[in-house]
RORO-786643 format. One record per residue: x, z, y of N, C-alpha, C in turn; residue in one letter; residue number from 1. Coordinates in steps of 0.2 Angstrom, whole numbers. Atoms other than C-alpha are relative to their C-alpha. Layout:
<baros>
BARO     nx     nz     ny    cax    caz    cay     cx     cz     cy  rest   nr
BARO      X      Z      Y      X      Z      Y      X      Z      Y     A  NUM
...
</baros>
This chain:
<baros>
BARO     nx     nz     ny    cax    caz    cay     cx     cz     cy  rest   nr
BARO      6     -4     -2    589    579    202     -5     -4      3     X    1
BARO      3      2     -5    582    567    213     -3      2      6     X    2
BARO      2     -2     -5    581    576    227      7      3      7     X    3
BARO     -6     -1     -2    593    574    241     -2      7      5     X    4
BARO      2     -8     -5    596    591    251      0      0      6     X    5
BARO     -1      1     -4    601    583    267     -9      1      2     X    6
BARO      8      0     -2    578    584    267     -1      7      5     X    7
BARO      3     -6     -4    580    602    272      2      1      7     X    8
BARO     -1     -2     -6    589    600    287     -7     -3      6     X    9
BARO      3      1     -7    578    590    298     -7      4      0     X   10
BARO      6     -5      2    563    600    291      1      8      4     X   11
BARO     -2     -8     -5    571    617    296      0     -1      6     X   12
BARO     -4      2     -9    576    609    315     -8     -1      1     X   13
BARO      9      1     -1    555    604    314     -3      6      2     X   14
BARO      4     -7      2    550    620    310      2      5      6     X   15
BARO     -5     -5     -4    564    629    320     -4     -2      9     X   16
BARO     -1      1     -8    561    618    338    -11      3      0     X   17
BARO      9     -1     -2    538    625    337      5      7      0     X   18
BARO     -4     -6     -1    549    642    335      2      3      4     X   19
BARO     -4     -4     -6    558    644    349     -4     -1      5     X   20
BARO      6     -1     -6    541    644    360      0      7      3     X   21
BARO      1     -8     -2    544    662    361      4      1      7     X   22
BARO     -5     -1     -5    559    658    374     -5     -1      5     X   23
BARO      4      1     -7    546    652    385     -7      2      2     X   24
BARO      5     -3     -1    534    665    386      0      1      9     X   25
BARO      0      1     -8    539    667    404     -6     -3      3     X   26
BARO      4      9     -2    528    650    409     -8      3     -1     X   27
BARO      6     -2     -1    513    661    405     -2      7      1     X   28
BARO      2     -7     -2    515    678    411     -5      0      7     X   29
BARO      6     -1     -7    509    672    430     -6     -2      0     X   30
BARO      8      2      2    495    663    423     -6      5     -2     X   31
BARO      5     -6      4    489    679    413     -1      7      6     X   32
BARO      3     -4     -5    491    690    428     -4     -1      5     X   33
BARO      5      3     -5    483    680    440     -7      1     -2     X   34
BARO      6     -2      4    469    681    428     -3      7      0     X   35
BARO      1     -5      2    467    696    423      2      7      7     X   36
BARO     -3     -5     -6    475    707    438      6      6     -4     X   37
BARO     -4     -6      3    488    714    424      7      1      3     X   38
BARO     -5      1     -3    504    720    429      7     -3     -5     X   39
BARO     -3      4      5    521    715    424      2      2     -8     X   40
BARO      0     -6      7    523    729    411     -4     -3     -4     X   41
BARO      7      2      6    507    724    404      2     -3     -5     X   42
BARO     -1      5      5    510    708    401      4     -2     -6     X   43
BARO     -3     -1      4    525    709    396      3      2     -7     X   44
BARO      1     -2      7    523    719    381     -2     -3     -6     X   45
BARO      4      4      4    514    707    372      9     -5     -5     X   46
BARO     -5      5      2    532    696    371      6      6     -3     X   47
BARO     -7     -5      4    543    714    366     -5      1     -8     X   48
BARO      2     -2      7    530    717    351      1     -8     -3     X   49
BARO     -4      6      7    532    698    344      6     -1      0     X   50
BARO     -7     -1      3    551    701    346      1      4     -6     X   51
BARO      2     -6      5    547    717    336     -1     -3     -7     X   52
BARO      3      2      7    536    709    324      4     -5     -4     X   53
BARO     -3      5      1    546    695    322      7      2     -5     X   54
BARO     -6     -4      5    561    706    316     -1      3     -5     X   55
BARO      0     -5      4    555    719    307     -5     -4     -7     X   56
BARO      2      5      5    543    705    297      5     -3     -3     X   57
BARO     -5      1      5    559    698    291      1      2     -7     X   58
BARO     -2     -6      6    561    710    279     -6     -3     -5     X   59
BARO      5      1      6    545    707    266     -1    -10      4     X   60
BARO     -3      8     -2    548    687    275      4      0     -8     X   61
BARO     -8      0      4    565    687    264     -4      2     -6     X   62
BARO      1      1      7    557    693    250     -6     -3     -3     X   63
BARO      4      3      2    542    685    249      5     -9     -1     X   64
BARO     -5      6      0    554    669    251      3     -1     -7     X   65
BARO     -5      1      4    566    675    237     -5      1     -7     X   66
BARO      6     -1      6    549    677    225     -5     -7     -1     X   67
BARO      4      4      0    538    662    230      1     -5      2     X   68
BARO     -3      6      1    549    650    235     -1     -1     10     X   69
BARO     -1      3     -9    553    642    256     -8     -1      1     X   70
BARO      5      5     -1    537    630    254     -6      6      2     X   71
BARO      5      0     -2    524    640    253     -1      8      6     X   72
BARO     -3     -5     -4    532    655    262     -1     -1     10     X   73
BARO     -1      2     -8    534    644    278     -5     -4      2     X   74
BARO      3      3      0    519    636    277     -7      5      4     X   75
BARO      5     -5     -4    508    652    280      3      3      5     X   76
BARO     -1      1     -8    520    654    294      1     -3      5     X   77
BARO      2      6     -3    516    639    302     -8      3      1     X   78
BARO      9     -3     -1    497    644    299     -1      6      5     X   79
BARO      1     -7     -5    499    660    308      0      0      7     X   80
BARO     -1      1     -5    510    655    320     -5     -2      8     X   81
BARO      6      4     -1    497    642    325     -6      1      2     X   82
BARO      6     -5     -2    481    655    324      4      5      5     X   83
BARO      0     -6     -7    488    666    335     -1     -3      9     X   84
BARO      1      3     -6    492    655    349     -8     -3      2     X   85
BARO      8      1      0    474    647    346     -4      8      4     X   86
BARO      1     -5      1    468    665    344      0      2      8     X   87
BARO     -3     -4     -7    476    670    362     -2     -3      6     X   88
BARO      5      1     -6    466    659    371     -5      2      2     X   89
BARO      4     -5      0    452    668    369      2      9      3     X   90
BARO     -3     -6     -5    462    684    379     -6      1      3     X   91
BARO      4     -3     -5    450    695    388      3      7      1     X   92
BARO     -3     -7      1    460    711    383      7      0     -1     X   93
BARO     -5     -2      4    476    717    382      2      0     -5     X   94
BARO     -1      0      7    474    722    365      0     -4     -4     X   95
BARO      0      7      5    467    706    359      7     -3      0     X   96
BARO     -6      3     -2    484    699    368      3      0     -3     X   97
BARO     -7     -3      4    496    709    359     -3     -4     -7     X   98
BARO     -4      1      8    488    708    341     -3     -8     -2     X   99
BARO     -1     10      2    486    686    342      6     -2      3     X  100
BARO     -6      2     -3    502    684    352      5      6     -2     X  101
BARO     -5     -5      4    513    698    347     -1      0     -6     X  102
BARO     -2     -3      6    508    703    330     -2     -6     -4     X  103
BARO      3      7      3    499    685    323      6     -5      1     X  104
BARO     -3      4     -3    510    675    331      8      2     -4     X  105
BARO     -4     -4      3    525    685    327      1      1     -5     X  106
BARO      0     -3      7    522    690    309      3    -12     -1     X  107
BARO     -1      8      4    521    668    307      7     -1      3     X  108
BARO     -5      3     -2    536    663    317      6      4     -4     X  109
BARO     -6     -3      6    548    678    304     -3     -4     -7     X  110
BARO      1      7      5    538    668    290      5     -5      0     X  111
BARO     -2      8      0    544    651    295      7      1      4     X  112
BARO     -6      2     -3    559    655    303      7      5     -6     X  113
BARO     -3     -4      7    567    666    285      2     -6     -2     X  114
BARO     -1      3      5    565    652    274      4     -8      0     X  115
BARO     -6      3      1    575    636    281      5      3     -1     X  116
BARO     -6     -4     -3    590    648    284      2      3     -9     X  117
BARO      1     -4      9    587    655    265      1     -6     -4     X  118
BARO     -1     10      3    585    636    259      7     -3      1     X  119
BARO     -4      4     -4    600    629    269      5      1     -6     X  120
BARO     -6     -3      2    614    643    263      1      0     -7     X  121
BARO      1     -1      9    609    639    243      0     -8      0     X  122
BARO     -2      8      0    609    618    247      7      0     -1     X  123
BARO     -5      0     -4    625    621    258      4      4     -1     X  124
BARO     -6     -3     -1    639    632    252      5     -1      2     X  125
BARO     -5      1      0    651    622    256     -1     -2      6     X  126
BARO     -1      1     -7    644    619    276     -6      6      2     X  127
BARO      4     -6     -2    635    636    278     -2     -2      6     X  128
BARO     -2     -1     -8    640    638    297     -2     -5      4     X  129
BARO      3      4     -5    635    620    303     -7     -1     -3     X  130
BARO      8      2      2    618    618    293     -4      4      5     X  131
BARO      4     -5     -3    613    634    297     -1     -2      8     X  132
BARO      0      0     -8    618    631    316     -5     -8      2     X  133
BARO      8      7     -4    608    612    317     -6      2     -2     X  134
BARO      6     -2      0    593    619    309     -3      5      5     X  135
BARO      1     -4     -5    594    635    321     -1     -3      6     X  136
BARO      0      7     -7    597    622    336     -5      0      3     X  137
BARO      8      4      1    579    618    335     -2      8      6     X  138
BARO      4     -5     -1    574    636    338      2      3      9     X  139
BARO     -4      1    -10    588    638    357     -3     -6      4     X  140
BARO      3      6     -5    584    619    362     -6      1      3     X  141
BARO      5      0     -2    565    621    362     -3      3      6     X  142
BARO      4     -1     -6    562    630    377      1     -3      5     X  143
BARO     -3      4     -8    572    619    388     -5     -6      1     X  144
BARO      4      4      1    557    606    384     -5      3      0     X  145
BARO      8     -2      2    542    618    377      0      5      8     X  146
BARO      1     -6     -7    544    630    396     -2     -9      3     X  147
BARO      2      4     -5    541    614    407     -8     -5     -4     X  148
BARO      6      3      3    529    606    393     -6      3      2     X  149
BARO      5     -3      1    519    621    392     -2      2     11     X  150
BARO      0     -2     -8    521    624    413     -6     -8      2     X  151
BARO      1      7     -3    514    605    414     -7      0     -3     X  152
BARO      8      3      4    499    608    402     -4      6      4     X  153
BARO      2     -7     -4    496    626    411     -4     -4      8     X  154
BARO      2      1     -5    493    617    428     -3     -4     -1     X  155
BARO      7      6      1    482    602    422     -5      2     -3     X  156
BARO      6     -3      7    471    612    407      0      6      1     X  157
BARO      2     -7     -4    473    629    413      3      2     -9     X  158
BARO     -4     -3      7    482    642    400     -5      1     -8     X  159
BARO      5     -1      5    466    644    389      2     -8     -6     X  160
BARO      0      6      1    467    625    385      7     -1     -2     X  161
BARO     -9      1      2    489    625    383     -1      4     -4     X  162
BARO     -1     -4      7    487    640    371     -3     -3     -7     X  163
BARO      2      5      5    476    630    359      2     -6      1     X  164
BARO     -1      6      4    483    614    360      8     -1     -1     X  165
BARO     -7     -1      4    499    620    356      1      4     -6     X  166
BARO      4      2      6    492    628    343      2     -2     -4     X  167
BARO      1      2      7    486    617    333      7     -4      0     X  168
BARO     -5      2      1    503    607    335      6      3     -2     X  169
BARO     -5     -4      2    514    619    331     -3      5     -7     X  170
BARO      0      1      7    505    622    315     -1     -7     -5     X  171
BARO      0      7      2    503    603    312      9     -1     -3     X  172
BARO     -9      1      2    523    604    313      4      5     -6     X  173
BARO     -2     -7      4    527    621    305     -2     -4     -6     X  174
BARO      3      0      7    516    618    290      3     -8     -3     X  175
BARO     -4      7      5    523    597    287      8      3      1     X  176
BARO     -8      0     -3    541    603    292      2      4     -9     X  177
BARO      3     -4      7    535    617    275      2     -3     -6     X  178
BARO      1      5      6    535    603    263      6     -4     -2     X  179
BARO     -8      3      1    553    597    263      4      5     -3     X  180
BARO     -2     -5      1    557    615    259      2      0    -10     X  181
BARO      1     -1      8    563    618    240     10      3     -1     X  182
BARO     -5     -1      1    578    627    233      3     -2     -7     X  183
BARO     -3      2      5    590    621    221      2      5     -7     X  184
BARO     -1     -2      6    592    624    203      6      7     -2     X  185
BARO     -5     -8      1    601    642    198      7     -3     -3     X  186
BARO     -5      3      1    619    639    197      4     -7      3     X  187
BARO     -2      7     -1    619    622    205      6      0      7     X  188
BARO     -3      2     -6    632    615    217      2     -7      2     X  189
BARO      0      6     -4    635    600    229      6     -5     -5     X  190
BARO     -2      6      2    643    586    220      9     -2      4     X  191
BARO     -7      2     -2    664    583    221      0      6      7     X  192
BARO     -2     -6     -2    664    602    230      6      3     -1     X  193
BARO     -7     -1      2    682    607    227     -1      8     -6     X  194
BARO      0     -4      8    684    619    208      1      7      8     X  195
BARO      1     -7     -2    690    633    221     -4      2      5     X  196
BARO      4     -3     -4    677    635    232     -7      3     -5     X  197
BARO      3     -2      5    666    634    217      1      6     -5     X  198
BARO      0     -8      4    674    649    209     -1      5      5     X  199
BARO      3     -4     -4    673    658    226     -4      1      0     X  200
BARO      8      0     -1    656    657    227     -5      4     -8     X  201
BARO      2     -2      4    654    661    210      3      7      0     X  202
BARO     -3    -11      1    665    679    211     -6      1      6     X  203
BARO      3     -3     -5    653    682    226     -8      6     -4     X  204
BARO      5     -5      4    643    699    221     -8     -1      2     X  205
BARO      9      1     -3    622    695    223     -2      8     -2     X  206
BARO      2     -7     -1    620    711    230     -8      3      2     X  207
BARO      8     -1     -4    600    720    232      1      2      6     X  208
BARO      1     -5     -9    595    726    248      2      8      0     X  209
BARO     -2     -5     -2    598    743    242      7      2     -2     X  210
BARO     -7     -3      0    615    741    237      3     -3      6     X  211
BARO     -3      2     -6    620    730    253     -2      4      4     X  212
BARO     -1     -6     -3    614    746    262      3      4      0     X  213
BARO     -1     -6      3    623    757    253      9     -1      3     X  214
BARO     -7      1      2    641    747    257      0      1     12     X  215
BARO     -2     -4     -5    650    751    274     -2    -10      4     X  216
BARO      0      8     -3    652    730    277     -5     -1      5     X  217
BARO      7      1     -5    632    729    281      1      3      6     X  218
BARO      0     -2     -5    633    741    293      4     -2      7     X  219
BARO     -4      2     -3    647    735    301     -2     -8      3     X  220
BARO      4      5     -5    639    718    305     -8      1      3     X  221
BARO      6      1     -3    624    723    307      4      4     10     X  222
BARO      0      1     -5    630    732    322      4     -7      6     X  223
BARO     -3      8     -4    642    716    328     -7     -2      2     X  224
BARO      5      3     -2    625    708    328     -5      4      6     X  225
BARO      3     -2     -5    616    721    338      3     -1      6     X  226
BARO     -4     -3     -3    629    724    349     -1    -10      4     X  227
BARO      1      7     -1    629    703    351     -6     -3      5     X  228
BARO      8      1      1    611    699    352     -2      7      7     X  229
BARO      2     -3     -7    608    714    367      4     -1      5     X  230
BARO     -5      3     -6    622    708    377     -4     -6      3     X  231
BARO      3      5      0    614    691    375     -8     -3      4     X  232
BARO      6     -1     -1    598    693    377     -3      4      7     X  233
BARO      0      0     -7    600    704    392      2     -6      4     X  234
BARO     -2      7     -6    607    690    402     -9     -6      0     X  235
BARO      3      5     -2    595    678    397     -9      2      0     X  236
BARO      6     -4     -4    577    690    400      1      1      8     X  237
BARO      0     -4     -5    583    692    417      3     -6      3     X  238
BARO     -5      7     -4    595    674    420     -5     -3      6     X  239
BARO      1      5     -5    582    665    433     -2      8      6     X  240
BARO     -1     -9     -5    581    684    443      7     -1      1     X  241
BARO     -6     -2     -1    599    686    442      2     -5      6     X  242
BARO     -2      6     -3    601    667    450     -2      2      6     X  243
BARO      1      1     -6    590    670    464      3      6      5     X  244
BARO     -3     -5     -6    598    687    469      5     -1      0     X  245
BARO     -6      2     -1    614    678    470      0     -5      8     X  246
BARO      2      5     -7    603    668    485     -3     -9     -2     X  247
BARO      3      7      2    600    651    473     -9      0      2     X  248
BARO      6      0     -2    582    646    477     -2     -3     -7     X  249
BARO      4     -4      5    568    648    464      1     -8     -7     X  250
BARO     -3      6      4    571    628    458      6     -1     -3     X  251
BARO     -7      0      2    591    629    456      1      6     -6     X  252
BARO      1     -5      7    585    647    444     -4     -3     -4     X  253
BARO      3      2      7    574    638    432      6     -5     -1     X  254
BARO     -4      5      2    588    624    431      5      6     -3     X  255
BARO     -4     -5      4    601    640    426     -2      2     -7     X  256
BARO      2     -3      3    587    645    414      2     -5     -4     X  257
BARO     -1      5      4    587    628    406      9     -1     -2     X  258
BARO     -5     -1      3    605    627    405      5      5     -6     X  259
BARO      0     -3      4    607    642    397     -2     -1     -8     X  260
BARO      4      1      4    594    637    384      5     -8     -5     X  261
BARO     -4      5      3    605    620    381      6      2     -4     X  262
BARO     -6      0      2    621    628    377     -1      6     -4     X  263
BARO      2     -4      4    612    641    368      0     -4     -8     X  264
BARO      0      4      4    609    627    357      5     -4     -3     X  265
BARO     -6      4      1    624    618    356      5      5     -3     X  266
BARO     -5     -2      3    633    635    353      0      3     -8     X  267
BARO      4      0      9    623    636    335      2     -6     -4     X  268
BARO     -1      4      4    629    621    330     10     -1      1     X  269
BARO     -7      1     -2    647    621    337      6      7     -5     X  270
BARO     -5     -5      3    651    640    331     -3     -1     -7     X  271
BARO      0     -3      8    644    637    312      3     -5      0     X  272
BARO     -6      5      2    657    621    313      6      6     -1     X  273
BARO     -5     -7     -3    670    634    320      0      2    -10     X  274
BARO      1     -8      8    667    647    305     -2     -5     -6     X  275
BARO      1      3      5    664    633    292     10     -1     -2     X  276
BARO     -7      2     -1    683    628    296      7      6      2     X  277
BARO     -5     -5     -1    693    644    300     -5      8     -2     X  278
BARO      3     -6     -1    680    656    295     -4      6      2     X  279
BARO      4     -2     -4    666    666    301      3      6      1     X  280
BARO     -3     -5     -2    675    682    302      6     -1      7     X  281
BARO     -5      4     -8    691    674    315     -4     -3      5     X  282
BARO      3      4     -4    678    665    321     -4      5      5     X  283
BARO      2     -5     -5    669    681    328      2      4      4     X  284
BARO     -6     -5     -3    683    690    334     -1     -4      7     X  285
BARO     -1      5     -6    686    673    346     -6      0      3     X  286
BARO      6      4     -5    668    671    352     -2      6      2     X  287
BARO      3     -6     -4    665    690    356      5      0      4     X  288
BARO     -6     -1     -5    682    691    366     -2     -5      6     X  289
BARO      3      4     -4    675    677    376     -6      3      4     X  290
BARO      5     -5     -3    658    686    376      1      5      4     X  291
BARO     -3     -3     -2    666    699    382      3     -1      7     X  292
BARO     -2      1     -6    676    692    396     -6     -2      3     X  293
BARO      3      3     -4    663    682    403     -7      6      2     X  294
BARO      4     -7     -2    650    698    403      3      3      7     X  295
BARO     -2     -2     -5    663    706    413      1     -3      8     X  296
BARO     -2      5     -4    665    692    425     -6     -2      3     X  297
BARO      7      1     -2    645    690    428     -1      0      7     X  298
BARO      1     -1     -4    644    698    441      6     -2      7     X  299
BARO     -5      2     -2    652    690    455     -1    -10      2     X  300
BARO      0      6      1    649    672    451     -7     -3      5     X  301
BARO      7      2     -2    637    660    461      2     -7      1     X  302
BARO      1      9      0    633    642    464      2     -3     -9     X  303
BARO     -4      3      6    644    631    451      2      5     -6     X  304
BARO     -4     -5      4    653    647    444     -5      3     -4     X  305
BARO      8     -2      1    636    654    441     -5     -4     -9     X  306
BARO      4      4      6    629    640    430      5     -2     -8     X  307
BARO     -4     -1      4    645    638    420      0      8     -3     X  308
BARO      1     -4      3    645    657    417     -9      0     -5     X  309
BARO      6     -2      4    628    657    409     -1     -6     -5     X  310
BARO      1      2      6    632    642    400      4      4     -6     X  311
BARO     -4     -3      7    646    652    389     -4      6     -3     X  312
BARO      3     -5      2    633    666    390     -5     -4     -5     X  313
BARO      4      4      4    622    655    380      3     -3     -6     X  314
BARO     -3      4      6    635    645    370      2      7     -6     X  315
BARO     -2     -6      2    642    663    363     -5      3     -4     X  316
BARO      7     -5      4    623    671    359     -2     -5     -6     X  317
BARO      2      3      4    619    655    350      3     -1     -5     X  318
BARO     -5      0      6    635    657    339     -1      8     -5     X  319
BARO      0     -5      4    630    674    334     -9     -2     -5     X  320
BARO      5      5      2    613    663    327      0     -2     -5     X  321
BARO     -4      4      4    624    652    317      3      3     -4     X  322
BARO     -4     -2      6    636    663    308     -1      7     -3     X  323
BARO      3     -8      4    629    683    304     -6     -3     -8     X  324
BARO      4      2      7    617    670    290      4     -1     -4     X  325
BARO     -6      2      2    633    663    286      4      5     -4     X  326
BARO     -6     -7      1    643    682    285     -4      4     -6     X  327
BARO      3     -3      4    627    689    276      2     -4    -10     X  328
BARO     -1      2      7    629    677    260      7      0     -2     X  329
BARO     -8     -2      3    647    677    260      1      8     -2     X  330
BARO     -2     -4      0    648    694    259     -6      4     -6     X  331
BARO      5     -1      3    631    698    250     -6     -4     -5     X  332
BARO      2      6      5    627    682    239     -4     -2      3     X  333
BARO      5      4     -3    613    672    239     -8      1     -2     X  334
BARO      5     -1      2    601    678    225     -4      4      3     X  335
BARO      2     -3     -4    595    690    235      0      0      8     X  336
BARO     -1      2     -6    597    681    253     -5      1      3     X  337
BARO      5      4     -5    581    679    259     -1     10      4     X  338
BARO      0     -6     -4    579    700    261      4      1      2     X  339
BARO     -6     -5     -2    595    704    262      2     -1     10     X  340
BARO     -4      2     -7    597    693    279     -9      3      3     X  341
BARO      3     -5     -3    581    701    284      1      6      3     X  342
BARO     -4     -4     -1    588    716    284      5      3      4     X  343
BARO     -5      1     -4    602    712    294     -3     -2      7     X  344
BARO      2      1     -8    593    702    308     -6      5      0     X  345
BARO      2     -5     -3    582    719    311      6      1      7     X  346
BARO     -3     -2     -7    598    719    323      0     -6      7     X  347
BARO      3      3     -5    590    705    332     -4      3      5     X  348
BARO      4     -4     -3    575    715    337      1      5      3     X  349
BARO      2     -6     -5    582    730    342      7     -2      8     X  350
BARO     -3      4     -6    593    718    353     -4     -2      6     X  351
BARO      8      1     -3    577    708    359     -3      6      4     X  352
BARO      4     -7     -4    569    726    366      5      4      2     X  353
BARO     -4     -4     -4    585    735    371      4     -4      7     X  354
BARO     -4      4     -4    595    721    380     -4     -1      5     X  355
BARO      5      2     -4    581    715    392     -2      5      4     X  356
BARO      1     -7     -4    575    733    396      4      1      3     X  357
BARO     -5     -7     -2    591    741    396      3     -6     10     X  358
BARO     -2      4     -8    596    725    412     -5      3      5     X  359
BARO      6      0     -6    577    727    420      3      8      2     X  360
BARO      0     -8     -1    580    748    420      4     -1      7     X  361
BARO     -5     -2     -6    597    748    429      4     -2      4     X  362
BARO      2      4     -6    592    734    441     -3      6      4     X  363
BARO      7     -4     -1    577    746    445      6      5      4     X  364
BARO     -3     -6     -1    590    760    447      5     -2      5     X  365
BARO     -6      3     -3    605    752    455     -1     -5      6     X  366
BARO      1      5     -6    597    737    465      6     -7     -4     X  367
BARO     -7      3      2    612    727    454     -1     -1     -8     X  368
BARO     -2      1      7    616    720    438      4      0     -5     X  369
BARO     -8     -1      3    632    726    438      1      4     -5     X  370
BARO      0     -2      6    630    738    426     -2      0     -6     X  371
BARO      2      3      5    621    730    415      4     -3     -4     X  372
BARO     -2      5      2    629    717    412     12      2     -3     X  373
BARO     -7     -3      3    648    729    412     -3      3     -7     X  374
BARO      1     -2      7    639    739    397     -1     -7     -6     X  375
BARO     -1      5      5    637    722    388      5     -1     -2     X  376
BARO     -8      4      1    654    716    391      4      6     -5     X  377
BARO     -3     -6      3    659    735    383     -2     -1     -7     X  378
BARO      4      2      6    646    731    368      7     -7     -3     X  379
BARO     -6      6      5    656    715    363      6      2      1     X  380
BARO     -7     -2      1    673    723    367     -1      4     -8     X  381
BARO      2     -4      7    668    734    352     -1     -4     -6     X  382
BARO      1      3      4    662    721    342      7     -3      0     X  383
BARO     -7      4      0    680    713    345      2      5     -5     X  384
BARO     -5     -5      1    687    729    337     -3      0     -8     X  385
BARO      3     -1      7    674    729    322      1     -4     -5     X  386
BARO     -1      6      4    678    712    318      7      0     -4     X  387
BARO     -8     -2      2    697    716    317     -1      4     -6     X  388
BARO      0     -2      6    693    730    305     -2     -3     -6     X  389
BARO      4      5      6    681    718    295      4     -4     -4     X  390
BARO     -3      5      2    693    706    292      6      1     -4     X  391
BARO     -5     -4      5    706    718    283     -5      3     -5     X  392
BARO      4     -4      6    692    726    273     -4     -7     -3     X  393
BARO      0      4      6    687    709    265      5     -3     -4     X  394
</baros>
């Protein structure tokens, strides 16, 4: 063919590290309220609607992907991504805020963050779990670099000036990262791939979206993933708050946030080894029992114990990242991958805006994070129990 595959990895990891700018919205809520005299609710919202958009865009994402092709699919999500943030420096309203940063912004980052992930699992049948996990990699690493970058462009340029010139770099990337993108020829597979992973793949049923609705399996991961991803995601909406009411001062909590973000990354590339080599299904029994344990154990923890805890908190959420793209295609092919895992990651979103809430609420209510954080650990007990079922029903 002439065209080696390994091009789409580091192209996805491109695309993916302008992507995970979303972790470090933080870095500009105190600037927009200073400004404006918003509160934190206000602001706030703008970062729950591009979780939203972001999700729920998946869905006609995926399919414009599995009609039009990665390239040009990822490239008008680079362009958006890019106008919004531009877009968002001009803020004088609320409303502007939401529909250039939550809905502009948002609609391009499910564009461009669909189509390596759709690309990958059609190069890569035979290393699903670690592709998918280094190009996702891109998208956990990048806050631990773009929160201090954009913290450092916020105090010399002022946030007007950091919202557009990250910007236009982060369509400069998205958009060349676009052009490495391309899917292989129908039927085709990797070269000296072993005959029986080749007929696997080929008994696997390429089911539509409305028949993967229709089968019990979908539902069954999708909640896993819900159940996952709001565990998850509460901790990490609330991790540099949680540090400091355990007494850490406000420096040693941005250093937990960054932590977290590391091994968020690393657990994207470690759990789709994992599950490429014993399976994604054993694979999520083992990493939710963990999640599970360490949820319950949260509370309690401080100094050392503290930072350790919120790295398995991280390593564990970025493993559900890595392997539900992986679970979606084994389980639901590939011809229709791009919606079908749209579809699925909806149980992102309603992670993203239930996790987060559900910790702030019954802080508010309690003074404590200990219930928060026991309803998580309950969440993933559950998912340990679904996974067991799962794995006798494939």
């Amino acid at each position: 063919m002439g065209f080696n595959r390994w091009i789409v990895v580091p192209c996805g990891f491109a695309i993916n590290l302008t992507l995970g700018v979303v972790y470090a919205w933080s870095v500009f809520l105190k600037p927009l309220m200073n400004e404006f005299g918003w509160t934190t609710a206000e602001t706030s919202l703008a970062f729950t609607i591009l979780l939203l958009t972001f999700a729920f865009v998946m869905i006609p994402a995926g399919r414009l992907n599995d009609k039009i092709g990665p390239r040009k699919v990822a490239s008008v999500g680079g362009l958006l991504l890019g106008l919004g943030f531009f877009l968002a420096s001009f803020t004088s309203s609320l409303p502007w805020l939401y529909l250039t940063y939550g809905f502009i912004a948002g609609a391009g980052v499910a564009l461009a963050y669909v189509t390596p992930i759709a690309t990958c699992v059609k190069w890569f049948p035979d290393k699903k779990g670690l592709v998918t996990g280094i190009i996702i990699c891109g998208f956990g690493l990048s806050s631990a670099f773009l929160a201090p970058l954009a913290t450092y462009l916020i105090s010399t340029i002022g946030w007007k000036t950091a919202f557009q010139l990250l910007g236009i770099t982060f369509l400069v990337v998205a958009v060349g990262g676009a052009q490495g993108l391309r899917v292989p020829p129908q039927g085709w597979c990797p070269e000296g791939w072993k005959s029986s992973g080749q007929a696997k793949a080929a008994s696997i049923q390429d089911y539509t979206w409305r028949q993967m609705l229709g089968t019990k399996k979908f539902w069954m991961i999708w909640l896993m993933y819900t159940f996952g991803t709001t565990s998850g995601l509460g901790v990490i909406g609330h991790v540099a708050k949680f540090a400091q009411e355990t007494g850490m001062d406000a420096l040693l909590a941005s250093l937990a946030v960054s932590v977290l973000a590391i091994f968020n990354g690393l657990g994207r590339i470690s759990w789709g080894g994992i599950s490429d080599r014993i399976g994604w299904a054993k694979s999520m029994t083992i990493m939710f029992i963990i999640q599970a344990a360490v949820m319950f154990l949260l509370i309690g923890t401080s100094g050392v114990s503290l930072f350790f805890a919120v790295a398995v908190v991280g390593f564990c959420f970025g493993g559900n990242l890595s392997m539900f793209p992986s679970a979606t295609a084994d389980l639901f092919g590939t011809k229709y991958y791009g919606i079908n895992y749209g579809f699925v990651f909806t149980a992102y979103g309603i992670g993203g805006v239930f996790g987060p809430y559900l910790s702030g609420y019954l802080f508010d209510l309690t003074g404590s994070y200990l219930w928060a954080f026991q309803i998580a650990g309950v969440l993933c007990a559950v998912a340990v129990v679904i996974s067991l079922i799962l794995r006798h029903k494939r």
